[in-house]
VOLO-369910 format. One line per field, with one value per residue (C-alpha): residue in one letter; y, z, x. Coordinates in pm, 1 decimal. Last residue first. Layout:
BEGIN
residuo = (A | ...)
y = (Y | ...)
z = (Z | ...)
x = (X | ...)
END
This chain:
BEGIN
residuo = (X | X | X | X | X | X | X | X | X | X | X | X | X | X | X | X | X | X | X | X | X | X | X | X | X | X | X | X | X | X | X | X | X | X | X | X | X | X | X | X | X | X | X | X | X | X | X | X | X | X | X | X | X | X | X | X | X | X | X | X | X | X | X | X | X | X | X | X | X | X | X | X | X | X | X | X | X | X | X | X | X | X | X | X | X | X | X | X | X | X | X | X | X | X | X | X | X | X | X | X | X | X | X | X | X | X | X | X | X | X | X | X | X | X | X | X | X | X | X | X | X | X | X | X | X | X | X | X | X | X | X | X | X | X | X | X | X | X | X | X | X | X | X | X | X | X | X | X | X | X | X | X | X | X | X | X | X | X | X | X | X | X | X | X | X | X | X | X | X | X | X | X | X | X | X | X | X | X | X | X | X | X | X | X | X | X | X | X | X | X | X | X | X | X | X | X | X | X | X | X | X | X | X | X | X | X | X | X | X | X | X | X | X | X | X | X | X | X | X | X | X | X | X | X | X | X | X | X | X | X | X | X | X | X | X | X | X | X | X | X | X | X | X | X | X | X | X | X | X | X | X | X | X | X | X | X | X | X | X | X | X | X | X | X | X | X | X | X | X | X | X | X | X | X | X | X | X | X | X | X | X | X | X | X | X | X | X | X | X | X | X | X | X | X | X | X | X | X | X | X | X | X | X | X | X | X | X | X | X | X | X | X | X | X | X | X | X | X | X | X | X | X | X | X | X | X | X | X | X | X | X | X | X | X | X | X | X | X | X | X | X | X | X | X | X | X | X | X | X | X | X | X | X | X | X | X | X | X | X | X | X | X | X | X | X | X | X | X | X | X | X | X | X | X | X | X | X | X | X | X | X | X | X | X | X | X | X | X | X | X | X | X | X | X | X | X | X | X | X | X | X | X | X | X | X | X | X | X | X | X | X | X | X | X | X | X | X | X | X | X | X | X | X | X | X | X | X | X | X | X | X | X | X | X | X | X | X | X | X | X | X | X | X | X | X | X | X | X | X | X | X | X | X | X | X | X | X | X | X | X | X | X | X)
y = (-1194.9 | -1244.6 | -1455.4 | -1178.8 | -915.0 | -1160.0 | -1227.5 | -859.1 | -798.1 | -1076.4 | -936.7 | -550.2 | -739.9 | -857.1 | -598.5 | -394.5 | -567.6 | -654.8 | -299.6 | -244.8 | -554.1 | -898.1 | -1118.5 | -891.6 | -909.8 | -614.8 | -668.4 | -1016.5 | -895.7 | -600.7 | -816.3 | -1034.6 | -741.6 | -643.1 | -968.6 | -1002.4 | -1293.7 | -1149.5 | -772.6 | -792.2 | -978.3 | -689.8 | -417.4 | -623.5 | -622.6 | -231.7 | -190.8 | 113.0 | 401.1 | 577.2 | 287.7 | 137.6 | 246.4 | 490.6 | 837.8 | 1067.2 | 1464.3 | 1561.4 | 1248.7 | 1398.6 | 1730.1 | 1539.6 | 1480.0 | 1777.3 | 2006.7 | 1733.4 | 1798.0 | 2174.4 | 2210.4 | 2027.3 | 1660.7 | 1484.5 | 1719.4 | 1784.6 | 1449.2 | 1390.8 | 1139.6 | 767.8 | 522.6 | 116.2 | 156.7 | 528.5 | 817.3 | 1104.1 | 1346.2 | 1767.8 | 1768.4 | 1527.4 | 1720.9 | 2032.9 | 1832.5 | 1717.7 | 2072.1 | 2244.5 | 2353.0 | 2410.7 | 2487.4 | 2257.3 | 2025.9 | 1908.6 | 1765.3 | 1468.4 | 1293.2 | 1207.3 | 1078.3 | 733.8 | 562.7 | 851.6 | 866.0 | 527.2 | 519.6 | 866.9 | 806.1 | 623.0 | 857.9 | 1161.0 | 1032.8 | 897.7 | 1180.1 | 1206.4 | 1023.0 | 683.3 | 848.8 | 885.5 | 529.6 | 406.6 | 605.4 | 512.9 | 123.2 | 196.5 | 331.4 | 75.7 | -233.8 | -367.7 | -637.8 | -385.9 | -403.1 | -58.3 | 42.6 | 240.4 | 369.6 | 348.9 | 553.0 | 387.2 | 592.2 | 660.5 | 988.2 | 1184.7 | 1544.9 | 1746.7 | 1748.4 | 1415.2 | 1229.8 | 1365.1 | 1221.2 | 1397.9 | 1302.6 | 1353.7 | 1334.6 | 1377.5 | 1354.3 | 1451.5 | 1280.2 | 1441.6 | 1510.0 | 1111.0 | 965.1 | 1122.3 | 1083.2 | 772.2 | 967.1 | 754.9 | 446.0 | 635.1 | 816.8 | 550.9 | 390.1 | 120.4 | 319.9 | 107.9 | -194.2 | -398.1 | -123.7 | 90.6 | 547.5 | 507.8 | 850.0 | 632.9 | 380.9 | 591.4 | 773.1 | 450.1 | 397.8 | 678.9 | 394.2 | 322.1 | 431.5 | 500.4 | 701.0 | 746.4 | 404.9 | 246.4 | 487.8 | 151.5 | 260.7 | 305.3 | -46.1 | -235.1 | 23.6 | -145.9 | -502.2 | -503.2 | -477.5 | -637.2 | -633.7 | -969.4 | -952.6 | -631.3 | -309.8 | -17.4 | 249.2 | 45.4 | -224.7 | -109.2 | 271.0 | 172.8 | -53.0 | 205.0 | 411.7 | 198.1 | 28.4 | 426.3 | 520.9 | 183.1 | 264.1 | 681.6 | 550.3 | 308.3 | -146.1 | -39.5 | 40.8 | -231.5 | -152.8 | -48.4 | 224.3 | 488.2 | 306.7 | 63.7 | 22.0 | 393.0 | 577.7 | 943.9 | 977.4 | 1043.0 | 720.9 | 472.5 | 588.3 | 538.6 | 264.6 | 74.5 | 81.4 | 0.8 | -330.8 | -386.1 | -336.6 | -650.1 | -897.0 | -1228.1 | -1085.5 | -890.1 | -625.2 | -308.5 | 30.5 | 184.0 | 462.0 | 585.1 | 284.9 | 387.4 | 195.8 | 376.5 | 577.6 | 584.2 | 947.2 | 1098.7 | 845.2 | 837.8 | 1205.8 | 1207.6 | 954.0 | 1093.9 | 1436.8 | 1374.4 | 1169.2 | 1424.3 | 1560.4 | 1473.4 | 1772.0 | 1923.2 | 1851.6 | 2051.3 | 1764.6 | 1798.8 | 1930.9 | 1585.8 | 1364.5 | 1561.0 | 1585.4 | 1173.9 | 1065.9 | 950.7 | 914.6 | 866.7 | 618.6 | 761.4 | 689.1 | 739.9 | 770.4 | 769.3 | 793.7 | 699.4 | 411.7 | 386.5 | 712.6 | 722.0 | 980.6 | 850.8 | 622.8 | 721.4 | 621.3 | 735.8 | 1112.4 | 1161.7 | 1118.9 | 1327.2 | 1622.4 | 1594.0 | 1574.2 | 1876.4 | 1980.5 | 1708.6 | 1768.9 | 1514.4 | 1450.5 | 1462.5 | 1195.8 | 1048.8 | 978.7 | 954.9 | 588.6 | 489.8 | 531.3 | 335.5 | 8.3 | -201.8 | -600.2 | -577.0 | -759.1 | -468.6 | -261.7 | -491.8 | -524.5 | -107.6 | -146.7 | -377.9 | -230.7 | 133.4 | -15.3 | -105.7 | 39.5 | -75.2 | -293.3 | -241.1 | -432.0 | -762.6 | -1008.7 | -1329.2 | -1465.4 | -1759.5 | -1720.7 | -1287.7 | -1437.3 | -1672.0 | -1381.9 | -1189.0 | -1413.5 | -1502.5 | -1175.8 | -1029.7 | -1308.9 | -1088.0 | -823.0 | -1021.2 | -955.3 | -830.9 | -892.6 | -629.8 | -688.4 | -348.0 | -268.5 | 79.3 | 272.5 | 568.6 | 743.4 | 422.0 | 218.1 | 490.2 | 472.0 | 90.5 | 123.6 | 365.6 | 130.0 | -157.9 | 2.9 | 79.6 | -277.9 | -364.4 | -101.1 | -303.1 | -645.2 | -633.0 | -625.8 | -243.8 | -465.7 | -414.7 | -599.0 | -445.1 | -672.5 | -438.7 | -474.6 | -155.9 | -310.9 | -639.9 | -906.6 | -1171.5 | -1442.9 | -1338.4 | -1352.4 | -1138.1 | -1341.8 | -1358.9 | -1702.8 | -1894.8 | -1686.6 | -1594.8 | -2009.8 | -2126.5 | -1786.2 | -1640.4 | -2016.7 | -1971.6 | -1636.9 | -1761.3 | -2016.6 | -1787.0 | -1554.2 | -1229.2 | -889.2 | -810.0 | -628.9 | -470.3 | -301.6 | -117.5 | -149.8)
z = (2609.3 | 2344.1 | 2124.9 | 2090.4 | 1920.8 | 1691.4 | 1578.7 | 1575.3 | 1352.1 | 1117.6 | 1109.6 | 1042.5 | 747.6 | 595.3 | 638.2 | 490.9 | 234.5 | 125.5 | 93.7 | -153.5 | -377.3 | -302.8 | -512.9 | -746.9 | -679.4 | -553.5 | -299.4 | -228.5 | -124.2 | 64.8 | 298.7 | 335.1 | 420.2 | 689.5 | 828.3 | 931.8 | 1139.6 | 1360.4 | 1275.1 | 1383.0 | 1657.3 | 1761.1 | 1697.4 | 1935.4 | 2160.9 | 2127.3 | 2179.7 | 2431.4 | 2259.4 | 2197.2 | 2002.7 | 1867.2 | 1487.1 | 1459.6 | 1417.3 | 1349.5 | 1261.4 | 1530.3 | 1419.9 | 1067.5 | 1211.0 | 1122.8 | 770.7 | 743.7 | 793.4 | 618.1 | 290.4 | 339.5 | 373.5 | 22.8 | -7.5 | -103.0 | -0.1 | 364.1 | 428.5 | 467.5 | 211.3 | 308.0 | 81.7 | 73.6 | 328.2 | 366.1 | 550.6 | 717.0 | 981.9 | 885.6 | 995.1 | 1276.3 | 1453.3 | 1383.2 | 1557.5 | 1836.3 | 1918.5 | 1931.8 | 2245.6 | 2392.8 | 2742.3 | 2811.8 | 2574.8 | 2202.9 | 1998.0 | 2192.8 | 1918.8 | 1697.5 | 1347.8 | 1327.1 | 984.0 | 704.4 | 1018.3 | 1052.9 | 1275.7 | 1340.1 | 1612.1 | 1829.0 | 1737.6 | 1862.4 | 2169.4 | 2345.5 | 2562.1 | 2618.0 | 2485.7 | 2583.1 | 2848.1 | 3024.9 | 2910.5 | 3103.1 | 3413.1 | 3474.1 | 3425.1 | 3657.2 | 3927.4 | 3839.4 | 3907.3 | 3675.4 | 3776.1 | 3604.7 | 3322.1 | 3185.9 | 2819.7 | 2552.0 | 2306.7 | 1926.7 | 1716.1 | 1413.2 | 1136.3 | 972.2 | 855.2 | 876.2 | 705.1 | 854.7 | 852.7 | 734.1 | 537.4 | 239.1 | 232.3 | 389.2 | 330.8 | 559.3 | 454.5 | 82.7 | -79.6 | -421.2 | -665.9 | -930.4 | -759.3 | -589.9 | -900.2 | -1019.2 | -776.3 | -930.4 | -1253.9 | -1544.8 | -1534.1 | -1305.3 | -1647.4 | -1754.6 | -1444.1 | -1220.3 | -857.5 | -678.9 | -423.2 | -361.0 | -393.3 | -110.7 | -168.6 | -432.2 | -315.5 | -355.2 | -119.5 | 140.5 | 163.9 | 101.9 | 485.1 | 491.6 | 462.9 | 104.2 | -92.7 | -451.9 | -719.4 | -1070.2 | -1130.4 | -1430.0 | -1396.4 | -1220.1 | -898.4 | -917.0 | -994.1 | -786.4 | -466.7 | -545.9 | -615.3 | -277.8 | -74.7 | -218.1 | -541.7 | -663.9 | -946.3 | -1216.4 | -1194.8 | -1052.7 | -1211.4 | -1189.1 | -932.3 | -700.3 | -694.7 | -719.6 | -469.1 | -222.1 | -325.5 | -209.9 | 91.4 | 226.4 | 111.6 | 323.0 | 580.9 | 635.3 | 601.9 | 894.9 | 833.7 | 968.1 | 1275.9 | 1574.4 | 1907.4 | 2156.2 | 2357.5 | 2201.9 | 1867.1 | 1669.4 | 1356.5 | 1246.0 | 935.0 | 939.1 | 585.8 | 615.9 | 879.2 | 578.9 | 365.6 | 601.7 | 728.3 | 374.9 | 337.6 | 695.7 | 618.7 | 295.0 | 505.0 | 754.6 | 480.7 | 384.5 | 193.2 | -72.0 | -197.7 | -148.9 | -369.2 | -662.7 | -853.8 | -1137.6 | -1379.3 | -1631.4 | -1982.3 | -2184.0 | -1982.5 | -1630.6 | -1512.2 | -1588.7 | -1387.1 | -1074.9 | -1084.3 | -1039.8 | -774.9 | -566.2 | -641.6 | -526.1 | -198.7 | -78.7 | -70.0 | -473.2 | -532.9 | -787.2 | -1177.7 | -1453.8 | -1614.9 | -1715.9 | -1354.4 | -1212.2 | -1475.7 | -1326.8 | -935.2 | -940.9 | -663.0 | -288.8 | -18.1 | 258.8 | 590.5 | 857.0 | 1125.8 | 1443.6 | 1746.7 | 2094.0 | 2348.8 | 2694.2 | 2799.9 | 2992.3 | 3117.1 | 3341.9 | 3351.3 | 3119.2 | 2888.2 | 2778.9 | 2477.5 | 2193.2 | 2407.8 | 2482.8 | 2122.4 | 2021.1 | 2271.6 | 2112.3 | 2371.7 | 2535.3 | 2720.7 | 2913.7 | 3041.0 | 3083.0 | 3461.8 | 3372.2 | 3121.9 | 3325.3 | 3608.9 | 3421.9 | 3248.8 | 3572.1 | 3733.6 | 3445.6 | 3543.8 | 3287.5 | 3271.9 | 3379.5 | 3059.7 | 2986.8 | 2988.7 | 2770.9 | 2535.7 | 2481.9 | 2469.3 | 2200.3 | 2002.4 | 1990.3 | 1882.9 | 2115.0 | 2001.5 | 2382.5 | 2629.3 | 2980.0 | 3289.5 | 3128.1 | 3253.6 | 3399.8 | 3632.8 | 3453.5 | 3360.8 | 3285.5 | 3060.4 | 2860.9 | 2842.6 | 2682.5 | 2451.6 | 2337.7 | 2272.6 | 2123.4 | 1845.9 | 1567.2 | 1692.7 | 1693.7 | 1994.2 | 1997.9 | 2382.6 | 2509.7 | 2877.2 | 3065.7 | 3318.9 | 3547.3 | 3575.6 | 3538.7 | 3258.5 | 3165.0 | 3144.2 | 2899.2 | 2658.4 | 2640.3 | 2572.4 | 2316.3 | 2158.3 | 2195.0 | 2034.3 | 1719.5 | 1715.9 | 1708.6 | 1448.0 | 1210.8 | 1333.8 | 1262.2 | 1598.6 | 1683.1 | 1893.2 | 2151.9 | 2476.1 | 2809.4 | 3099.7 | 3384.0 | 3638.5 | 3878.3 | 4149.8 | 4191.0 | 4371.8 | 4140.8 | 4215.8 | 4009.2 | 3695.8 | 3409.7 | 3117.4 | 2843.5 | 2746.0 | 2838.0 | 2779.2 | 2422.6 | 2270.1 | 2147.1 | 2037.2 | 1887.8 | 1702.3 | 1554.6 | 1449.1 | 1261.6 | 1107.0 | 958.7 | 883.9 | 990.8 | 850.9 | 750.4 | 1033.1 | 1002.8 | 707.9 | 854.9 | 693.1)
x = (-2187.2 | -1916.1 | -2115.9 | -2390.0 | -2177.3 | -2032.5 | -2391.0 | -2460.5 | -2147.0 | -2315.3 | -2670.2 | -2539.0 | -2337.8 | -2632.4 | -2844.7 | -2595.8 | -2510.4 | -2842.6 | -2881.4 | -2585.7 | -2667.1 | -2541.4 | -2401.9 | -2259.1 | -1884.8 | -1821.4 | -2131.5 | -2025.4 | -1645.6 | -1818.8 | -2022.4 | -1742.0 | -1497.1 | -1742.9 | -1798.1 | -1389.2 | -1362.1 | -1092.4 | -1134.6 | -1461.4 | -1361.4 | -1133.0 | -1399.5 | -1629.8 | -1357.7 | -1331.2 | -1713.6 | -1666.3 | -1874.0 | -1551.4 | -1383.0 | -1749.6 | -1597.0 | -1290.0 | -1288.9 | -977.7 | -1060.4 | -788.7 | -557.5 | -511.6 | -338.4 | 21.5 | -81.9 | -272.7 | 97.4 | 294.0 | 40.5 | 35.4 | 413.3 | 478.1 | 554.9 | 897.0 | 1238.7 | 987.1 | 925.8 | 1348.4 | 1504.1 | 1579.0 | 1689.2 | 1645.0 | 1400.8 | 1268.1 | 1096.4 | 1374.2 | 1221.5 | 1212.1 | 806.6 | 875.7 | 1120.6 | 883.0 | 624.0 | 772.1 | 890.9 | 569.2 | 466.9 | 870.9 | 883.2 | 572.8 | 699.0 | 579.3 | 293.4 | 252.1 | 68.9 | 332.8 | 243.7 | 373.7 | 365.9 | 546.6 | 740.2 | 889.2 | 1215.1 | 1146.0 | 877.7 | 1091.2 | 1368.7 | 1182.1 | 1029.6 | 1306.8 | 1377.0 | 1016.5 | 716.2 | 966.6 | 1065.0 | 742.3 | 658.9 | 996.4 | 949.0 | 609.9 | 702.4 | 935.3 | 700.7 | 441.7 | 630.6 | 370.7 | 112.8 | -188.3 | -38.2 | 115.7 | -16.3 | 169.6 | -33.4 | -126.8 | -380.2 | -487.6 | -669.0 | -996.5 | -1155.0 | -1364.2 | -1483.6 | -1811.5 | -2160.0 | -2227.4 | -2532.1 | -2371.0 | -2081.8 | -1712.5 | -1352.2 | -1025.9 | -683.6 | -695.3 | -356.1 | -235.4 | -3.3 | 204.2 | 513.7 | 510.1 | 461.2 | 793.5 | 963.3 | 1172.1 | 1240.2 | 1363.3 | 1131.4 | 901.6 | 770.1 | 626.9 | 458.5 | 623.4 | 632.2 | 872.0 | 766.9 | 1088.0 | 1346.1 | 1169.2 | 1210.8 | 1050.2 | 834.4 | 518.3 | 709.7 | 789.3 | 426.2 | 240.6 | 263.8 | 22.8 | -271.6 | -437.3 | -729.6 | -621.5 | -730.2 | -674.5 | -529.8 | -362.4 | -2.3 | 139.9 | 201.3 | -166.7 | -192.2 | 30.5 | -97.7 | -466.9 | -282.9 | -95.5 | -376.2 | -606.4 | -856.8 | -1095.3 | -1166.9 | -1222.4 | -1006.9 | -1241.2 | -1478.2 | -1804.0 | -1834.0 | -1536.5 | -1667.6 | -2054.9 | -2000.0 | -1807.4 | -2077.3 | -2363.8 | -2246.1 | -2133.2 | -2502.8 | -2648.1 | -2459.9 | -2606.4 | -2953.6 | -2859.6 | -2802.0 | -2487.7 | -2615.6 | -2500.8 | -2697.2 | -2414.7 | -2605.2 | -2476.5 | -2475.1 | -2251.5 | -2080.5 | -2073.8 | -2169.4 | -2133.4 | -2051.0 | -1704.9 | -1667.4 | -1810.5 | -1556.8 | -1200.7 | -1419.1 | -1440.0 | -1061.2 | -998.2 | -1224.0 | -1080.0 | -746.5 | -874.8 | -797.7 | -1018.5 | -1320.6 | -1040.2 | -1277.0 | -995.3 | -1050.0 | -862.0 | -997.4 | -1069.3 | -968.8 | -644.3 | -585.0 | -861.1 | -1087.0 | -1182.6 | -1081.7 | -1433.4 | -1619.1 | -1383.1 | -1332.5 | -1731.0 | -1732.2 | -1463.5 | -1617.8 | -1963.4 | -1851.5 | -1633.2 | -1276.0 | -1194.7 | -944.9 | -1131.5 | -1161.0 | -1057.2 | -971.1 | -609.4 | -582.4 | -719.4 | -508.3 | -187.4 | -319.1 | -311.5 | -538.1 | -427.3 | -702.3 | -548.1 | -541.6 | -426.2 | -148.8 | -100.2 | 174.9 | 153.4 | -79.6 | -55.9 | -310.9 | -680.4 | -636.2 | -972.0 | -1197.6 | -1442.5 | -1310.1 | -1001.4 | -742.6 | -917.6 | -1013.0 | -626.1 | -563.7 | -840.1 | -711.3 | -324.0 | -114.6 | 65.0 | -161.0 | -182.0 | 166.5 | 465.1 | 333.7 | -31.7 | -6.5 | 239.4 | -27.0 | -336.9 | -117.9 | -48.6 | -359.3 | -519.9 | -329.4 | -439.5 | -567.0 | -914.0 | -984.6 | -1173.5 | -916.0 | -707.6 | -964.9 | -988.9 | -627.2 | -618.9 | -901.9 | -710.7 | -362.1 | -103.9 | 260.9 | 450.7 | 348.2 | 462.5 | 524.9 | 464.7 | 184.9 | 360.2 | 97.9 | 66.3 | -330.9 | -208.5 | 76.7 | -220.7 | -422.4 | -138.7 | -46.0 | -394.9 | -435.0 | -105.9 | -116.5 | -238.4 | 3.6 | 325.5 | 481.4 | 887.5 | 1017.6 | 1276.1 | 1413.1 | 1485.7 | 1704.9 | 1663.9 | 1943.7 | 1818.1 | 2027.9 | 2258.5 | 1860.9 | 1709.8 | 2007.5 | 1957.0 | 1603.1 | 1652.5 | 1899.1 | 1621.6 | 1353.8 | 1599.6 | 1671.6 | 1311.9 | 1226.7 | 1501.2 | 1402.5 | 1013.6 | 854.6 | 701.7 | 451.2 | 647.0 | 632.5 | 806.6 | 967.4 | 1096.6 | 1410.3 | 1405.3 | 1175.3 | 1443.0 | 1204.2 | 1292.3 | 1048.7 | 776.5 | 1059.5 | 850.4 | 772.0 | 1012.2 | 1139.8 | 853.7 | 603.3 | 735.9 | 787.4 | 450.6 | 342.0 | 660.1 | 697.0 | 350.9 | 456.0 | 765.3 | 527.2 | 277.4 | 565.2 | 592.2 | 618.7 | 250.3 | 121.1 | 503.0 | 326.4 | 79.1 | -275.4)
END
């Protein structure tokens, strides 16, 4: 999960949602073509501010003024359907996830030929192929492509080499490791049960994914009540059940523990990259030898990228991709100019004001293939203190870090169910099905079934 999902308040975002159209919509009567409104949900006030100094650089060069509104994501529905009822879409809305855009679209709210045309005018070549494919459907260029990030499998390479045991890249050696490392004081692994947060559902993807199990279909039918479900249900149980802490487990108490030294494993997003390095006062590694060596944990801890099960015939994994979407109100040619800049001139410090949380996608220029990605290779991560990627994690690490997005898969993206992934997310069967499953009320089957008849319930409700 990213953390700026996190950021705000309950009441702070009730005030965002009450207050934003008001203060922020675009003027209808202002008939000025080089005066935009853009949305980002990049919102929490340091990312924000570095938003806005981009922005302000981007205005001296063309002249073109800009008002910056910070959305909340949770509330980036309702606020854009209630803009789109006022007439007072934004131009452009910046760091939209997958199941945003794909509601967007079908909300008729995009301007596709926007997004195909600076696509083709920075270079399609340029972009990663899987980021281009996320954001499409069909031939149409349903948003520009961003950033990503993935979420990782992290395991302690010490304990590993102590027992001669292999990087855990499938479902054998994650469950193997797991059994061997659980002794004493440490569990195996780590893994999310909390019914009420969307990163058990992430969590569970990231699995699910490497053993080719997906939510819906071709033709939109929901599957996880598959063969290749049923196996993700079952290890993920077996892994929370058997080699994981007992109660329930979130968020914050699977990185609490294998920050800890009590955890083998870990699932978690690459915004644990910063923090694993202690590189963020309020969420230090607290094991032993962390006491006297911040980086410690960080030397000593391995990351899998993609996994594979044995119902699959190659690795998965799960990540977000974001994009930047013009409405389908937008003074187009500005809002062309702005998102062009933004993967542009402004690329590089939109990116670097969170690497270890946006991988770039645009992997460089024309003249220069790779330049995005060396920038991003050498980039600072931090809070408190901010060291470059490169002083933390080896070559090979950054190198399958930044490749994670070609071996990305997401659930109903690419088969068009993106609002069904958003109401998933919403009421969140998935996690339920795994919070009864963890907790023995259900076995892995029932699970299944059980979640397959939930998601199809959702599915049904929105026609």
């Amino acid at each position: 999960m990213s953390r700026f999902a996190r950021a705000l308040s309950t009441a702070s975002a009730l005030l965002l949602a009450a207050g934003l159209l008001t203060a922020c919509g675009n003027d209808s009567s202002a008939a000025d073509d080089r005066s935009i409104t853009v949305w980002s949900l990049e919102n929490v006030s340091g990312r924000l501010e570095t938003t806005r100094k981009i922005l302000e650089r981007f205005t001296a060069e063309t002249g073109i003024q800009v008002k910056l509104v910070g959305v909340d994501e949770p509330q980036l529905s309702q606020l854009v359907m209630s803009a789109a009822a006022a007439g007072r879409l934004p131009d452009v809305i910046g760091a939209v996830p997958l199941a945003a855009i794909q509601q967007l679209s079908s909300n008729g709210l995009l301007n596709p030929d926007a997004a195909n045309q600076v696509v083709a005018d920075l270079g399609e070549t340029t972009f990663d192929p899987r980021a281009l494919e996320l954001t499409r459907e069909g031939d149409r260029q349903l948003a520009v492509p961003s950033d990503s990030w993935t979420q990782l499998l992290y395991y302690r390479k010490d304990l590993f080499a102590a027992a001669g045991l292999p990087a855990p890249t499938t479902y054998a050696d994650i469950e193997k490791a797991a059994q061997t490392l659980d002794q004493g004081e440490v569990e195996g692994i780590s893994v999310a049960t909390d019914p009420a947060d969307p990163f058990t559902q992430q969590s569970f993807e990231h699995l699910a994914l490497a053993n080719n199990c997906q939510l819906v279909d071709g033709g939109g039918k929901v599957t996880l009540d598959s063969p290749g479900c049923r196996e993700a249900f079952r290890f993920y149980g077996d892994l929370a059940t058997r080699y994981s802490a007992a109660g329930t487990q979130t968020v914050d108490s699977t990185r609490a523990s294998y920050f800890a030294g009590k955890s083998a494993m870990v699932v978690w997003s690459s915004f644990l990259l910063d923090e694993l390095a202690g590189l963020r006062e309020d969420a230090l590694p607290s094991c032993e030898p962390c006491a006297k060596d911040k980086g410690w944990l960080a030397r000593n801890t391995g990351v899998v990228t993609a996994v594979q099960g044995p119902d699959s015939q190659e690795p998965a994994q799960f990540g977000e991709l974001n994009g930047w979407a013009v409405t389908k109100t937008a003074k187009a040619d500005a809002s062309r100019e702005l998102v062009r800049y933004m993967l542009d001139q402004g690329y590089e410090q939109w990116f670097g004001m969170a690497a270890e949380g946006k991988f770039p996608v645009r992997h460089g220029t024309a003249a220069d293939p790779t330049r995005f990605d060396k920038v991003w290779n050498q980039a600072d991560i931090g809070v408190d203190a901010r060291k470059p990627l490169a002083a933390i994690y080896p070559p090979p690490v950054i190198a399958e870090l930044r490749e994670g997005v070609g071996k990305m898969q997401r659930w109903g993206i690419t088969e068009g169910q993106g609002a069904l992934v958003g109401a998933t997310l919403g009421e969140l069967p998935v996690p339920k099905a795994i919070s009864a499953l963890a907790s023995g009320q259900l076995d892995a089957g029932q699970a299944a079934e059980q979640a397959t008849d939930d998601v199809a319930a959702i599915q049904d409700s929105l026609g």
